[in-house]
N, C-alpha and C positions, 0 to 999 in steps of 0.2 A: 504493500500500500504506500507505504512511504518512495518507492522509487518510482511511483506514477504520480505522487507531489511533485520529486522533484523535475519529473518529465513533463510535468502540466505548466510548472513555473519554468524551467528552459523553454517551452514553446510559446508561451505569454511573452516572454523575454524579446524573443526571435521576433516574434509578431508586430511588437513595441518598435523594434529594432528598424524593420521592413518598412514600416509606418513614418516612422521618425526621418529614415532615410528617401523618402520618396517613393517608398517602391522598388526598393535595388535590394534583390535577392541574391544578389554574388557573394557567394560561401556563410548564408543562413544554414543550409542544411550540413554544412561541415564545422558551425559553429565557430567561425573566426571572428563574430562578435565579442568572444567570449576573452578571459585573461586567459592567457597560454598557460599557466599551472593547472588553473579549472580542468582545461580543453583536456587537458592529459590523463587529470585525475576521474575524467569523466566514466561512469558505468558505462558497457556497453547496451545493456535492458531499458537503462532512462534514456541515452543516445537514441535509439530505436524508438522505441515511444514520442519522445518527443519531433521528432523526425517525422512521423505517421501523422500528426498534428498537424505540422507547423507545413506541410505540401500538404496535407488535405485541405488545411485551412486558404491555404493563396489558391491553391486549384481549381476552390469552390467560393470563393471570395463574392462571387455575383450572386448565389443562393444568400450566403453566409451575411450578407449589408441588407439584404433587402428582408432577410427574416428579423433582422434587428431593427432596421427603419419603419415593419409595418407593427410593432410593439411597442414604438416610442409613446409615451403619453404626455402632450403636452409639452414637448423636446424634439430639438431639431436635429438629426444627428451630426449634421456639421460642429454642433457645439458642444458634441462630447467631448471628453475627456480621455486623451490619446491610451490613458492608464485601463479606462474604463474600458475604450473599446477594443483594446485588446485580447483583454478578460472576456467581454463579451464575444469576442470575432471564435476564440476558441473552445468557449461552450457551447456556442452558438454549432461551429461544424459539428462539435462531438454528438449535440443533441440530435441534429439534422441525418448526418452519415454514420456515426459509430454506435447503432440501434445495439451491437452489445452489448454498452456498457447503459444498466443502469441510472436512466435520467436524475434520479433524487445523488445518486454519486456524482454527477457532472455538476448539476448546479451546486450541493455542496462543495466541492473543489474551487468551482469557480467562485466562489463567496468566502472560503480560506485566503484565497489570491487577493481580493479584493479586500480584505479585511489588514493586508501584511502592506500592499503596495499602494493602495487608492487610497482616497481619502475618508474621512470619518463616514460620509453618507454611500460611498462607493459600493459597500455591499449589498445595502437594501436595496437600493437602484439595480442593479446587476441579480439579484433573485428576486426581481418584478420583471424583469424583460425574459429575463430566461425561465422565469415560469410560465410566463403568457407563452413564451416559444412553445415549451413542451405541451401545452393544454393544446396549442392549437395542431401541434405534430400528434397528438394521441387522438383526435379528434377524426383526424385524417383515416389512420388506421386501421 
């Protein structure tokens, strides 16, 4: 459990990363955002994991904004919160395409993240959007 924390926070990271840089995915999935001791020290299980994220996430990026944008209440997503939505961009895939994993685990995960890296109201925001995500993916069903 704890190496899919920290596989979920490397891929929040990467996300942030991609985000902050414009959009320039050159060496996200090999992690040379990363301090070169980390990069080394890295598991190979959390590498892998977060790897499966962090390409699912950009791959699906056009699902992945627009499940987010049609949840917004009252918010425009231009003015979230680069922290926020990158917390959101990779619950958002998991909840969308990784139908394995347990949606009450994703969105918990993703309100861990949010509770360590965003801001004080960061969490509750981010398990409203990604609840409404999930009701409306179950819905589907």
């Amino acid at each position: 459990m704890a190496s899919r924390r920290k596989a979920r926070i490397l891929a929040f990271q990467a996300v942030y990363a991609w985000d902050s840089s414009g959009g320039g995915a050159q060496g996200l999935l090999d992690f040379d955002w990363l301090e070169p001791e980390k990069r080394e020290s890295l598991d190979e299980e959390v590498a892998t994991f977060a790897r499966l994220i962090i390409a699912g996430t950009l791959e699906n990026m056009g699902a992945v904004d627009e499940a987010i944008r049609s949840h917004l209440q009252n918010w425009s997503f231009e003015r979230l919160k680069r922290v926020d939505l990158a917390v959101l961009r990779i619950g958002t895939y998991s909840l969308l395409f990784q139908r394995d994993i347990p949606a009450q685990i994703t969105i918990d995960e993703a309100i861990e993240i949010a509770k360590e890296y965003g801001s004080d109201d960061s969490y509750r925001f981010i398990n409203g959007v990604l609840d409404g995500i999930w009701k409306t993916e179950s819905a589907k069903a």
